[in-house]
N, C-alpha and C positions, 0 to 999 in steps of 0.2 A: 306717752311713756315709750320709751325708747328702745327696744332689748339690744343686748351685745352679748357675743362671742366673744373671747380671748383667750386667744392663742400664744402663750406661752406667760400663762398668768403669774408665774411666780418670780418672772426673770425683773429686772428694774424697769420697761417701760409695763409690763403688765402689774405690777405693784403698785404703779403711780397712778397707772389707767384706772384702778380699785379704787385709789384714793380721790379722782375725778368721780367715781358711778357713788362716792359715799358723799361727796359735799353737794351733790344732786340727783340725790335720788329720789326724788319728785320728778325726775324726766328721764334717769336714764334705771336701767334694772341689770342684773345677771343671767342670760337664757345658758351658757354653760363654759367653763373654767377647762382648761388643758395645760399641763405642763408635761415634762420628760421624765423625770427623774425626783423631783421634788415631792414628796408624799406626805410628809408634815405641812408644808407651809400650805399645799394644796385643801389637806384637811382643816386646818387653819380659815383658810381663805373660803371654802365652801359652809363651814360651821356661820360664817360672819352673814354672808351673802346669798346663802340658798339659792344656787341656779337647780335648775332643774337636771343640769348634768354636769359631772365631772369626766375626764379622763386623762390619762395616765398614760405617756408613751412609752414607754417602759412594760411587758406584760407582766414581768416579774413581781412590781409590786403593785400589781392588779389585787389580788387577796387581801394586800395588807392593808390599800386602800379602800376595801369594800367592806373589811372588821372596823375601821376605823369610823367610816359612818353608817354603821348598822343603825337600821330604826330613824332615820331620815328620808324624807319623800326626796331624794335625791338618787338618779339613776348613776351608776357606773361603768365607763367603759375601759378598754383597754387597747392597744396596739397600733402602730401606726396604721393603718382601713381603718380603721373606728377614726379615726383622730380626721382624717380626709372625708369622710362621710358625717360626721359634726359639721366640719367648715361650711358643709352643703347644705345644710340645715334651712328650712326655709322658715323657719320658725323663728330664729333672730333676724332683727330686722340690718344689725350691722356684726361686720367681724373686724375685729380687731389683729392684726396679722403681726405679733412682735417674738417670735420663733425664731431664733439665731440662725443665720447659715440656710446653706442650700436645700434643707428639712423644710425650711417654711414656703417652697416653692410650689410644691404639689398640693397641699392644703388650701395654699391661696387661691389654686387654679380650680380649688373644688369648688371653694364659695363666688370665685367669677360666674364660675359656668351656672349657678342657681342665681343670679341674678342680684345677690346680694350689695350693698357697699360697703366698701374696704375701706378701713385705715388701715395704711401701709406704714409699718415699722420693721417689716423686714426689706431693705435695701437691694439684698441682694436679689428678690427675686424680678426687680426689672433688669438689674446687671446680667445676671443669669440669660434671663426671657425676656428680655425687652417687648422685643415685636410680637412673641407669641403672646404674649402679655396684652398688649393694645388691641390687636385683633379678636384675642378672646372678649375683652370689655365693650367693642363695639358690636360683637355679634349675641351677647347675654345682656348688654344695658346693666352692666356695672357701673358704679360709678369709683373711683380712687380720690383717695381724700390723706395728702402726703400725713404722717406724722412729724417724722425726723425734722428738727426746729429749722432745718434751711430751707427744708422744701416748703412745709407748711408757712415760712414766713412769704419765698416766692409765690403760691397760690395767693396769700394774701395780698400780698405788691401788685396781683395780676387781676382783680376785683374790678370790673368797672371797664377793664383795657380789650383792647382788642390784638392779638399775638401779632397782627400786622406789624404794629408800631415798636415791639420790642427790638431792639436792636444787641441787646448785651445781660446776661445774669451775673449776678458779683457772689460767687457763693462764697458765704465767709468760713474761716478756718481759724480754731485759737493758735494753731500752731502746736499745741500738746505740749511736754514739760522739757523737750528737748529744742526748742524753736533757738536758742540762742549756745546749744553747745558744739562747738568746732567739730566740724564732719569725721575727723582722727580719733574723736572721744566717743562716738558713737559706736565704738568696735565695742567697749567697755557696758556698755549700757544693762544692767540685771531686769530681768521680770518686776524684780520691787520696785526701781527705781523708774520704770516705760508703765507701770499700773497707778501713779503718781500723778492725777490727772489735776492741773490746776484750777481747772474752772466747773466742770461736771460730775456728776458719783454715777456711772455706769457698768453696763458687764464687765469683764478681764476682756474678750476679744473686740469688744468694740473699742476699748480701751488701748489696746496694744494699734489696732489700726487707726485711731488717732495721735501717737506715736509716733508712726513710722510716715501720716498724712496717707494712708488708703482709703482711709474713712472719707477723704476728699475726691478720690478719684473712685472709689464707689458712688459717690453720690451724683459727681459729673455725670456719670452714666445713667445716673437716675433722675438727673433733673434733665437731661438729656430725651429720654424713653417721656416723663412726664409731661413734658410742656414742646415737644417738638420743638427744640432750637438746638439747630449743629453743633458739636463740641467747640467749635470757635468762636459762637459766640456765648461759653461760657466760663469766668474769669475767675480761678482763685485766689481773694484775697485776706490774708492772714488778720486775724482781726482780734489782740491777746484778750479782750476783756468780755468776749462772747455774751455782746449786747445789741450789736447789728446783727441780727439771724440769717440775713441777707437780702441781695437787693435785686433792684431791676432799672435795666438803663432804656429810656426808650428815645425813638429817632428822631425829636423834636430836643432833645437837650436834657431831658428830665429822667431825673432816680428818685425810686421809690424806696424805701426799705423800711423794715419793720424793726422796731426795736424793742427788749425786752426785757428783765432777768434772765439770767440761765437756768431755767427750772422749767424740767419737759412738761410738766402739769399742765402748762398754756397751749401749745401745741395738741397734745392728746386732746386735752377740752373744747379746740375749735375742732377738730376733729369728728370728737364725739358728738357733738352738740350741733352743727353744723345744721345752718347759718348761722345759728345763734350765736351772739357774745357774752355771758352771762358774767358774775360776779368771779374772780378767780382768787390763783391761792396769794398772788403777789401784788403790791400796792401799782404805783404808776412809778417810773424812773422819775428821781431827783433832776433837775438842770445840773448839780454839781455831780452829778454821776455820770451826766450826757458830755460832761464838757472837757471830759479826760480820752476821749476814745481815739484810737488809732487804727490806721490802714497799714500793711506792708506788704513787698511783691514777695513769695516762698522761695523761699531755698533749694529750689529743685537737685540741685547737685548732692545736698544733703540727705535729702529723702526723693529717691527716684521713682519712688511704689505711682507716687503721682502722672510722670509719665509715662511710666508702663500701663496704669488704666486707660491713657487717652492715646496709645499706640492701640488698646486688646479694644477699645469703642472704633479705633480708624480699620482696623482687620477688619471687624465684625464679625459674625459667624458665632462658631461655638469660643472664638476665643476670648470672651468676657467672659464668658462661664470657665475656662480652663483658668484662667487669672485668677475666678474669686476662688476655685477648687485649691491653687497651690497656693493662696494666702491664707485660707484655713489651715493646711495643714503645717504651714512654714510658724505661723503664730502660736499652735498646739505648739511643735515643737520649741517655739522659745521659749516659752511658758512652761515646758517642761525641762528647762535648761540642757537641750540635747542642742542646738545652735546659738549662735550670734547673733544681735538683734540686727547689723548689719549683714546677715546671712539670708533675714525676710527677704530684700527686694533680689536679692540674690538666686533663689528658688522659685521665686517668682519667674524671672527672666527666661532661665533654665527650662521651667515645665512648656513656656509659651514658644519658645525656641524648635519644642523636642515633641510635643503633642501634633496629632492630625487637627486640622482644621477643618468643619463641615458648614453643612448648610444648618441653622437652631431652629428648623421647622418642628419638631414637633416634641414633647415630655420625654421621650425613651431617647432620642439623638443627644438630647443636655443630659440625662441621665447617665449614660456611657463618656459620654466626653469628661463629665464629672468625674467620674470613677477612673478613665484612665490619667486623669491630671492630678489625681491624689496618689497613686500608685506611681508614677514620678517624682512628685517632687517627696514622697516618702521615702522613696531611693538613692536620692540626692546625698550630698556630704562632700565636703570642702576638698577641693579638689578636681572633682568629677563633673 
């Protein structure tokens, strides 16, 4: 029997991770549930599951979640400390790390440094901390176990190989709902219409960075930091029917790739279950569903956010952390219809332009670089 953490249990990959620990839970269990802000679905989700702990990052509704399950052998906590001191927990055997945003960096550096193994569903925290990242795993004997369906399907292309022979990663990309609309029409683009996702049902922000294709150049950085291969030999290719999850090229002639449905269940569940392959939630691909698939080169011109992550990976330094700082906040603001969706890579540009650049050695140096590249690009507005 398996325990797990999960970190950000009410969001969509912690929902679906639930629905993974409920179609086997003969091997895997609940050691304890976190979210931010969510206090019903959380009680909800602990009423189902009985971990032994819940918490709240939010202190405010610390009270309202601890009336909610009075009279349960279930402990209560509250506040971001509490939430980083879970992750450390040496009590679950894995943590599940799917926490939106630069929040889920610190958490996941608790549960490195206790030796735990991580599924990583938060992205950004090797965008952020790459190196402090790697370094932390090889000096605690973590182990990382991608979630996000490109990585996890690369991990699995990578079974068997030796990183010698790899020569190329083909991460696939659906293109998001905008892949075929003229660069002039993307001035126009609304919240409802970039939240429009045609292949997956995910958050709003992960969503909008599939939109704009950051979500690609996030993840360059992360299959990058993951599997040690220089950004050059890693190749975004548009791929609309998000059934290649992605591949791997190696120096004899040969690609691997993994193919699927688009349903993160599979992913989470090698994950979770790791090495196992057990029963999942979707049958095998059809030949007539294999035999429709297409490749295409991206539109870089259209959506630039792509090469501004693989300029903030060539700087290095804190400026992948300054990157993912003004794409938070540039996307909040789409999302709250105070900009343009062609104003994201716009703000982007700006913060990376106009921030100091340091050295990402250690939590508190990304922590400040964070905070002064959100107070930029929240500054920002057309024109300036």
């Amino acid at each position: 029997m398996r325990s797990v953490t999960i970190l950000g249990s009410t969001g969509s990959i912690g929902t679906q991770a639930l629905e993974v620990v409920e179609q086997h839970s003969d091997q895997l269990r609940v050691h304890a549930l976190v979210a931010n802000n969510s206090v019903e679905a959380l009680v909800e989700q602990a009423r189902k599951f009985s971990p032994r702990i819940v918490a709240i990052g939010n202190k405010a509704h610390e009270k309202e979640l601890k009336k909610a399950l009075k009279g349960l052998d279930i402990e209560v906590q509250a506040g971001r400390e509490a939430i980083v001191e879970l992750a450390g927990s040496i009590d679950a055997d894995m943590v599940l790390t799917a926490m939106v945003g630069f929040a889920g960096l610190e958490p996941t550096i608790s549960a490195i440094e206790s030796g735990r193994t991580i599924a990583l569903a938060n992205k950004e925290t090797l965008v952020v901390a790459g190196e402090l990242i790697k370094q932390l795993c090889r000096q605690h004997g973590s182990l990382i176990l991608p979630v996000d369906s490109e990585h996890s399907a690369i991990y699995q292309c990578l079974q068997g190989e030796q990183m010698s022979a790899v020569e190329k990663i083909y991460l696939t990309a659906s293109g998001g709902p905008f892949v075929d609309i003229p660069k002039e029409a993307l001035r126009e683009v609304t919240p409802e219409m970039a939240l429009k996702h045609p292949n997956w049902q995910m958050g709003r922000k992960v969503t909008i960075d599939s939109a704009t294709m950051m979500n690609k150049g996030l993840e360059m950085i992360e299959a990058h930091h993951l599997f040690n291969v220089p950004p050059s030999a890693i190749e975004v290719v548009v791929h609309r029917q998000s059934i290649i999850h992605s591949m791997v090229g190696y120096r004899d002639g040969s690609i691997k790739a993994q193919l699927s449905y688009p349903d993160m269940r599979h992913p989470i569940a090698y994950a979770l279950l790791y090495p196992q392959r057990l029963e999942g939630a979707r049958p095998l691909l059809t030949v007539e569903q294999m035999s429709r698939l297409t490749l295409e080169v991206p539109r870089r011109d259209a959506f630039p956010c792509l090469s501004l992550a693989y300029d903030a990976l060539d700087r290095g330094g804190t400026c992948p952390c300054t990157m993912n700082a003004a794409n938070e906040v540039a996307v909040e603001r789409f999302l709250q219809g105070q900009i343009r969706f062609t104003d994201i890579p716009r703000i982007i540009q700006h913060t990376m332009e106009v921030a100091p650049e340091r050295n990402a050695s250690s939590l508190a140096i990304l922590a400040e670089a964070d905070s002064q590249a959100r107070s930029i690009a929240q500054a920002w507005h057309e024109g300036i």
